[in-house]
C-alpha positions as CSV (number, residue, x, y, z in Angstrom):
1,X,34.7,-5.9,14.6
2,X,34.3,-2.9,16.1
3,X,32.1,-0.2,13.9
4,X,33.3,2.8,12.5
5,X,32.8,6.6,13.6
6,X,30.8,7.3,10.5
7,X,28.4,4.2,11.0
8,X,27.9,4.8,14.9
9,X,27.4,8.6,13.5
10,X,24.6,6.9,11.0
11,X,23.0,4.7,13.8
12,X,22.6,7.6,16.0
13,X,21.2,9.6,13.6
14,X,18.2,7.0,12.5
15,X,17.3,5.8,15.8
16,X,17.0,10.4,16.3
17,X,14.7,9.8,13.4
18,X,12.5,7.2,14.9
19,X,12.0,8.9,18.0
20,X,11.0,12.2,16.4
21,X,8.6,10.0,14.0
22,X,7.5,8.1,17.2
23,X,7.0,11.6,19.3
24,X,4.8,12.5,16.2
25,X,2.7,9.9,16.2
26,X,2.0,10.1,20.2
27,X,1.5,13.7,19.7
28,X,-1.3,12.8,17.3
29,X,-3.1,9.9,19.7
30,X,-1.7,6.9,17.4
31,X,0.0,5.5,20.3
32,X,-1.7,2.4,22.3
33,X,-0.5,3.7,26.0
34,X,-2.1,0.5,27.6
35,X,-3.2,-2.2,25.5
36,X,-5.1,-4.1,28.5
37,X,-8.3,-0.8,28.6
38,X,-7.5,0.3,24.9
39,X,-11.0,0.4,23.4
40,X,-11.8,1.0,19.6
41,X,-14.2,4.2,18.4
42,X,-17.0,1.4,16.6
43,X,-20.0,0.5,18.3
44,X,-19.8,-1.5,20.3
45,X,-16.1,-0.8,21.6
46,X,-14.2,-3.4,20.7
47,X,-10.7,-4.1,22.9
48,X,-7.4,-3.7,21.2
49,X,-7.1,-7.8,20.3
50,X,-10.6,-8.4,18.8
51,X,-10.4,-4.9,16.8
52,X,-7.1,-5.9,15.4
53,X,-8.6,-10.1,14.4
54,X,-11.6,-7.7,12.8
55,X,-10.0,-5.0,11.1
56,X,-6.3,-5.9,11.3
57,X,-4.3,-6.9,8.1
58,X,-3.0,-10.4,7.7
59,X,0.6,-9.1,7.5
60,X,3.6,-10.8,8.8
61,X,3.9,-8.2,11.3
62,X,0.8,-8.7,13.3
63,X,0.9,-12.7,13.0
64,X,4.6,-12.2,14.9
65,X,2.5,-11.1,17.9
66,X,1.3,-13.7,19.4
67,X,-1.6,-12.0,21.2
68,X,-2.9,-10.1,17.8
69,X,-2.0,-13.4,15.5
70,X,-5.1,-13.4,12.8
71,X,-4.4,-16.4,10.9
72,X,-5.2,-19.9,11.4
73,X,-1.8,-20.8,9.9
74,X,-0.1,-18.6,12.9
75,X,-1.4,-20.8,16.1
76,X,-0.8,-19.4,19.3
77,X,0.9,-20.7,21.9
78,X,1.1,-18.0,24.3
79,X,-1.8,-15.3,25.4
80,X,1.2,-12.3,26.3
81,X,-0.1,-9.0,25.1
82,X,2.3,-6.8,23.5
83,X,4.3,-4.1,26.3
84,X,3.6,0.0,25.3
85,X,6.1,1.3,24.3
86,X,6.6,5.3,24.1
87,X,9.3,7.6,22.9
88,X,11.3,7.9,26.1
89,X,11.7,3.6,26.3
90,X,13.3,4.1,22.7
């Protein structure tokens, strides 16, 4: 069915939420504006893929991405990098 004012009124305000939170975090550099040049601080640079199999956690999350996948359990079977994505696209 159709939802109700107060749960559009909800929506609306936590996707507000995640933009301010996502604004934050570009204002502080955490955002990956193009993952094809990204380059890590370590010597030597690593690119955004092969610092994420080194350093990246074995969560769920990361193993969803088919490009960052750290795992053997988690084969890929495509080579698509993620898209950027900033706080206007949200």
């Amino acid at each position: 069915g159709l939802l109700q004012p107060e749960e559009i009124k909800a929506t609306i305000s936590r996707l507000e939420e995640l933009k301010e939170h996502a604004e934050l975090l570009e204002e502080q550099g955490l955002v990956v504006d193009d993952w094809e040049t990204w380059q890590s601080k370590t010597q030597p640079p690593l690119s955004a893929t092969d610092y994420i199999r080194r350093h990246g956690s074995q969560s769920a999350y990361l193993n969803a991405i088919p490009a960052l996948r750290t795992t053997e359990s988690a084969p890929q079977t495509e080579s698509r990098k993620p898209q950027p994505r900033t706080p206007s696209s949200l």
